[in-house]
VEXRO-212886 format. One record per residue (C-alpha): x negated, y, z negated. Coordinates in steps of 0.05 Angstrom, whole numbers, plus 5000, padded with zeros to 4 digits. Example, Ala and Ser with C-alpha at 12.3 -4.5 7.8 and 13.67 -1.06 7.14 Angstrom:
2
475449104844472749794857
This chain:
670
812435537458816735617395824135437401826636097380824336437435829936017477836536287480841836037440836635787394837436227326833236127257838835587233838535157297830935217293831434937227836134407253831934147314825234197263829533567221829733217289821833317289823033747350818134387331817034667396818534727469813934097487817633677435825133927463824133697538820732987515828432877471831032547529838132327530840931677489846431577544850431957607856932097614860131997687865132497697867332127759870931507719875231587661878230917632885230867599883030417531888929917539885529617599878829567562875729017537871328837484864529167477866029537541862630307546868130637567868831497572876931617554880732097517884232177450889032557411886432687332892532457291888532457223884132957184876832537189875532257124868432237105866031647055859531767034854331217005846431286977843631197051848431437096855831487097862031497147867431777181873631547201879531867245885631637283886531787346893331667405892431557479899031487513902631117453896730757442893130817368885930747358881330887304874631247317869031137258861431457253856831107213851331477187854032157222857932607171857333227201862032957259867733167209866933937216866933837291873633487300880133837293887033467278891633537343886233707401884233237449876832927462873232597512870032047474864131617514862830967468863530237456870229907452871729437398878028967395880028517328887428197351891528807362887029287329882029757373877130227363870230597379864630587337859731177339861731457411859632177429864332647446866433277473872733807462876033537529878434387549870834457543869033767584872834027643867134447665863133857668861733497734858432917753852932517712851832927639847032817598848132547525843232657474842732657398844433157354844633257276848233827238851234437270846334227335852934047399851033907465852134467505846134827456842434257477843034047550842534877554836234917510832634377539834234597617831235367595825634927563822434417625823535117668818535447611813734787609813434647680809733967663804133847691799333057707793932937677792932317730788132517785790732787850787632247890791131737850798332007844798032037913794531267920800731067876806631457906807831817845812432457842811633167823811833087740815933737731821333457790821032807740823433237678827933627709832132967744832332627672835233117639840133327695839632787747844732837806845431977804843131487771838331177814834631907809835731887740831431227740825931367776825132037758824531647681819731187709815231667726814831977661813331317630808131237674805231907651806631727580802731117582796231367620795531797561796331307507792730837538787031177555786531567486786730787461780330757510777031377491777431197417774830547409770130567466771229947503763829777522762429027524756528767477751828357498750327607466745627497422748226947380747426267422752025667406748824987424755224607418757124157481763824057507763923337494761923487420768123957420772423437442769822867384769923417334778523477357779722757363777222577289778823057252786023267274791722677274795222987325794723177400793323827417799624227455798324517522797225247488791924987430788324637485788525287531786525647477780925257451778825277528778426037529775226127461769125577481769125977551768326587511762626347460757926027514758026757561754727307565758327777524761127797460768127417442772827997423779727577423786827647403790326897383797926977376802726477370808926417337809626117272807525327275803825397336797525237311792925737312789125497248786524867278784025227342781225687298777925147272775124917327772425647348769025437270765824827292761525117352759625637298757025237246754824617288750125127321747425357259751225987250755926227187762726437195767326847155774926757159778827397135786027347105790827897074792227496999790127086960794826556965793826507037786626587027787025936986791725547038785425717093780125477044784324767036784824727107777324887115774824327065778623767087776923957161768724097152768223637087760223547117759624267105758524767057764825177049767325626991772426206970771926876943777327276926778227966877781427456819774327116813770227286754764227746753759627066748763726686798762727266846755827256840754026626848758126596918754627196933747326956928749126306966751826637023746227087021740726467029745226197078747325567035754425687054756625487121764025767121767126207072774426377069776727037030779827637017778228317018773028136968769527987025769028637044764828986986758029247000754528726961756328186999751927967043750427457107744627117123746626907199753727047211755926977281763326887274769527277241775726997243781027487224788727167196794227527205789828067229795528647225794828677158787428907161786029657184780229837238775029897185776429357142774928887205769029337221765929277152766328477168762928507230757929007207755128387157752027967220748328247285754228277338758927747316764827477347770127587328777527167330783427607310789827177296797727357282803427057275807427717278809527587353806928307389811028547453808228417517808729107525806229347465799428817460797429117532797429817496793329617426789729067461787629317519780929277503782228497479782427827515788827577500790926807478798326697470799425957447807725917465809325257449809624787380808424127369812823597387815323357319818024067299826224057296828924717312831625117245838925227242840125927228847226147204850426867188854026797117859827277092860127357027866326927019862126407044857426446997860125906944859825407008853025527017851125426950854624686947850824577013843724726989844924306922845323696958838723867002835923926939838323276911836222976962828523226951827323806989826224496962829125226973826925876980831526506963829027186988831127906964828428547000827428886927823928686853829729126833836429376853839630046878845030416846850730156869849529476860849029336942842229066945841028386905834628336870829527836857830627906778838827926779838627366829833126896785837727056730844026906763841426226797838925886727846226016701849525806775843525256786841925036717840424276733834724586778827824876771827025556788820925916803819826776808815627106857814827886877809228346885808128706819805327976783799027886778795227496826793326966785800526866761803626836837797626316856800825966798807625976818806025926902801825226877807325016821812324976879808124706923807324156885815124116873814524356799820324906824825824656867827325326888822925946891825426656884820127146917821127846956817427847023810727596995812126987016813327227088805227137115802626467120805225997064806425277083810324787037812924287093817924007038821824627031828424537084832225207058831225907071836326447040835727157054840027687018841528347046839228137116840928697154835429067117829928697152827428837215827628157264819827977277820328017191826727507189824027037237816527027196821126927147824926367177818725977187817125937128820725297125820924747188814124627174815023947190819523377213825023537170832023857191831024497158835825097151836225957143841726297118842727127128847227377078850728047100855528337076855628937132861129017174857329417227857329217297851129387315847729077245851728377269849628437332842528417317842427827268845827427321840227527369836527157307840826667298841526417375834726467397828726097364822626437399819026987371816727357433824027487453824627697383819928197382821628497443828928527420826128887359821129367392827129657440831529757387827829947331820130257375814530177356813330447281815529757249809129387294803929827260807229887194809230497153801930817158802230797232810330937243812531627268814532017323808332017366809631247386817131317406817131957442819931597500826331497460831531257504828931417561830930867612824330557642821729877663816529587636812629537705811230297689807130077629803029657674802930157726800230647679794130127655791729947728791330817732787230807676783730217687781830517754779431227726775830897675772430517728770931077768769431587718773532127759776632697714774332367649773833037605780733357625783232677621780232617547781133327520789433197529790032517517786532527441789633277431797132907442795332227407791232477355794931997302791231407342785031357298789631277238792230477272790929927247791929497306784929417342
């Protein structure tokens, strides 16, 4: 139903919610709220403490002074409570200034922050306390842009769920199996629950609702039927085993070996292998991945091993030769001549090539198999659903190996993987030391400087990092060009190499293999570098402008160096002063594994940064807020699991599901 025909909602407010991507009465009860104010407890801020969510009051002293930058801007007011001053800021909120007026009083509901002496709340909601007096008992919070407040909207979106009157698309039988409520009850408690153990349950069953649909769209779209075998590996166990113990001069952790278990377990059963590897960075997926390789080839078979660029493409193919020197291996990537191409081409084609590692000049038409059984796909989120389906399409029912060392959520691989057998490998080997990561201020900066000089003298290497090839405006994001130029004046003893995206592939193969080699002593590159390089010597990692990265990206690109058995380092460089911003990097800096990461990241950032900018958008973090646990998710997948199984209500189930995730077919997870 469209939002004007709710009252209180005029052309300009329409307009206004639209911005939120809120075009309709379905999208306005699904904006559940950020936080709730309890109306019962009001907190005098002197007896507050640090980083405690407090609901107080406050005299405006000051007219609100709006600063505004290129992305954002902010507000600033001072408010009195009973003698006491504090200052109230908004970051990235400048209409707050037409809604406060100097000398009334607010109730403000936020996070407290103390320096010394000095306190203040950062981005708290708030409402005209005369107005707030009305208000009893839990009240929903929600957010709100422009001339939106949140009487329009706790109004607008009551009038709304009364209008919708959602409905569940899970069967009868099975909401009642699984002591599920009444959907519309669930909406209604949410947005206006009478406590807070309502409001959580009533949220958990929405989740649960929210996730049977994804989920099974997820099923309806790719299908989900299990192929039978016809490729037949020959390779024995104890063969295996040999193959590990010569040709690797390590041991094995407990994950490779678990995963090398699953993968053989896979390739001598009935079905097809359709598996997910992840591990975080160093864990070792190429050598199991190299074992999957062996049973391939050993047995006869080809095997194709996908990555994103070319300079990984060529790290894989030096791993491949040393590993299978007995066999035929080669690489093909779009920087090969015409003649090159060719000739790889025909030799695959007669099957003269056992293994061959590429890009996506793999992928063209013209390239053809003559018995491949195996595709092994690095760093597989790179890749969209038909670029891996144009690989397997080359053999007859392949298996196929999909490998990342972008650490998914738990929560998020049982949504996109469903349909995959999943191997996590969670430890490293034993001789990795643990990376020191530290948050530099720019008055800290010189310091680090002197520090990484004498790594360097003392024969390791450095890589500095920049999130652009060029700089904004106002001079607040360093790029790789004014930092290159700035280093050979600061660094001039010292070799300095250049890296970003818009050279030419053969020129950043030249550069990637000019450092490895220790030609550069320290590389400046933009993100490129984040996927799957390995230089073990390099100890350093600098990052500028850190609080522009998203987590699971700073801790890829944190491994990029402790790649081996030397003390190795990462410095963020921030110069934000934002709580929240500070507060993030330090859940980078004091924890070291990437699953925790990434589930940090995913609840405070959703979903759109795991399927990149393609796949970001609303339709993946309609759930907001909304305060569920996780067990919901799984709740959701045994529902669907079980309909699937039973083929009950498949159509209905189908015809809503696709119609409200639509954007599905358009991920590139598989």
């Amino acid at each position: 139903m469209e939002l004007t025909k709710i009252k209180g909602i005029s052309e300009k407010r329409n307009e206004e919610l639209n911005k939120m991507e809120i075009f309709d009465t379905t999208d306005l009860i699904r904006h559940f709220p950020r936080s709730y104010l309890d109306m019962r407890f009001r907190e005098p801020l002197k007896y507050a403490y640090h980083n405690d969510m407090v609901l107080t009051v406050g005299k405006v002293l000051t007219i609100p002074v709006a600063r505004y930058f290129r992305r954002g801007g902010m507000v600033k007011i001072t408010c009195e409570q009973e003698g006491l001053m504090f200052s109230v800021i908004w970051f990235n909120q400048p209409y707050v200034a037409s809604r406060l007026k100097v000398g009334s009083e607010y109730l403000f509901f936020g996070r407290v922050r103390r320096e010394n002496d000095v306190v203040s709340m950062v981005n708290p909601s708030f409402e005209l306390l005369e107005s707030a007096f009305r208000l009893k008992g839990i009240i929903p919070q929600y957010q709100v842009k422009g001339g939106l407040t949140q009487k329009l909207m706790r109004d607008s979106i009551r009038l709304a769920v009364d209008i919708e009157k959602p409905k569940s698309i899970i069967p009868t039988d099975l909401q009642i199996k699984y002591q599920l409520s009444n959907l519309y009850s669930a909406y209604k408690n949410v947005h206006n629950p009478s406590s807070f153990e309502e409001e959580k349950v009533s949220a958990d069953r929405i989740a649960v609702e929210e996730y049977f649909s994804l989920i099974s769209a997820f099923k309806f779209i790719k299908g989900g039927k299990e192929q039978v075998r016809t490729n037949k590996y020959n390779c024995s166990e104890s063969e295996l085993l040999e193959f590990i113990v010569k040709r690797f001069p390590f041991e094995f952790t407990k994950g490779q070996k678990t995963a090398v278990n699953e993968i053989y377990s896979d390739l001598t059963g009935a079905s097809v292998m359709n598996r997910l590897m992840q591990g975080d960075v160093g864990s070792g997926k190429t050598a199991v991945a190299m074992c999957a390789s062996f049973i391939a080839v050993k047995s006869g078979y080809q095997v194709a091993f996908l990555a994103p660029t070319e300079v990984l493409a060529k790290q894989n193919y030096e791993v491949v030769r040393k590993i299978f020197p007995d066999y035929n291996t080669e690489l093909i990537t779009g920087s090969y001549t015409a003649k090159e191409k060719r000739e790889i081409k025909e030799a695959l084609k007669d099957g003269l090539i056992n293994i061959i590692v590429g890009t996506h000049a793999l992928l063209t038409e013209d390239v053809e198999f003559k018995k491949l059984s195996l595709c092994i796909c690095d760093e597989q989120q790179r890749f969209g659903v038909a670029q891996r389906s144009a690989l397997i399409n080359k053999g007859i029912a392949p298996d196929m190996l999909v490998m990342s060392a972008t650490p998914i959520p738990r929560t998020l691989s049982l949504i996109f993987y469903g349909d995959l057998d999943i191997t996590t490998i969670s430890d490293k080997p034993k001789e990795r030391i643990p990376i020191e990561t530290y948050i530099v201020p720019k008055e800290k900066y010189v310091d680090m400087i002197g520090f990484i000089k004498r790594e360097i003298d003392n024969g390791r290497q450095a890589y500095f990092v920049c999130p652009k090839i060029e700089g904004d405006e106002e001079g607040t994001i360093m790029s790789v060009t004014e930092l290159f130029e700035e280093l050979k004046e600061r660094l001039s003893d010292y070799s300095i190499g250049l890296l970003h995206g818009k050279m030419k592939d053969k020129e950043k193969n030249t550069v990637m293999q000019d450092f490895k080699d220790r030609k550069y002593s320290i590389l400046v590159s933009t993100t490129v570098i984040e996927v799957g390089v390995d230089v073990p010597n390099a100890s350093v990692m600098v990052i500028y402008n850190a609080e522009r990265f998203g987590l699971s990206q700073l801790h890829q690109l944190r491994g990029r160096v402790g790649r081996s058995d030397i003390k190795s380092y990462c410095f963020l460089l921030t110069s934000t002063k934002i709580p929240e911003s500070l507060e993030r990097l330090n859940v980078l800096k004091n924890n070291s594994d990437g699953f925790k990461i990434s589930e940090y990241d995913y609840k405070l950032r959703g979903s759109g940064d795991f399927m990149g900018n393609r796949q970001s958008g609303k339709f993946m973090n309609d759930l907001g807020s909304l305060n569920y646990d996780t067990s919901a998710i799984f709740l959701a997948k045994k529902i669907s699991d079980e309909v699937f199984e039973r083929g009950i209500a498949l159509d209905e189930i189908k015809d809503v599901a696709i119609r409200k995730y639509q954007k599905l077919k358009d991920i590139s997870l598989n």
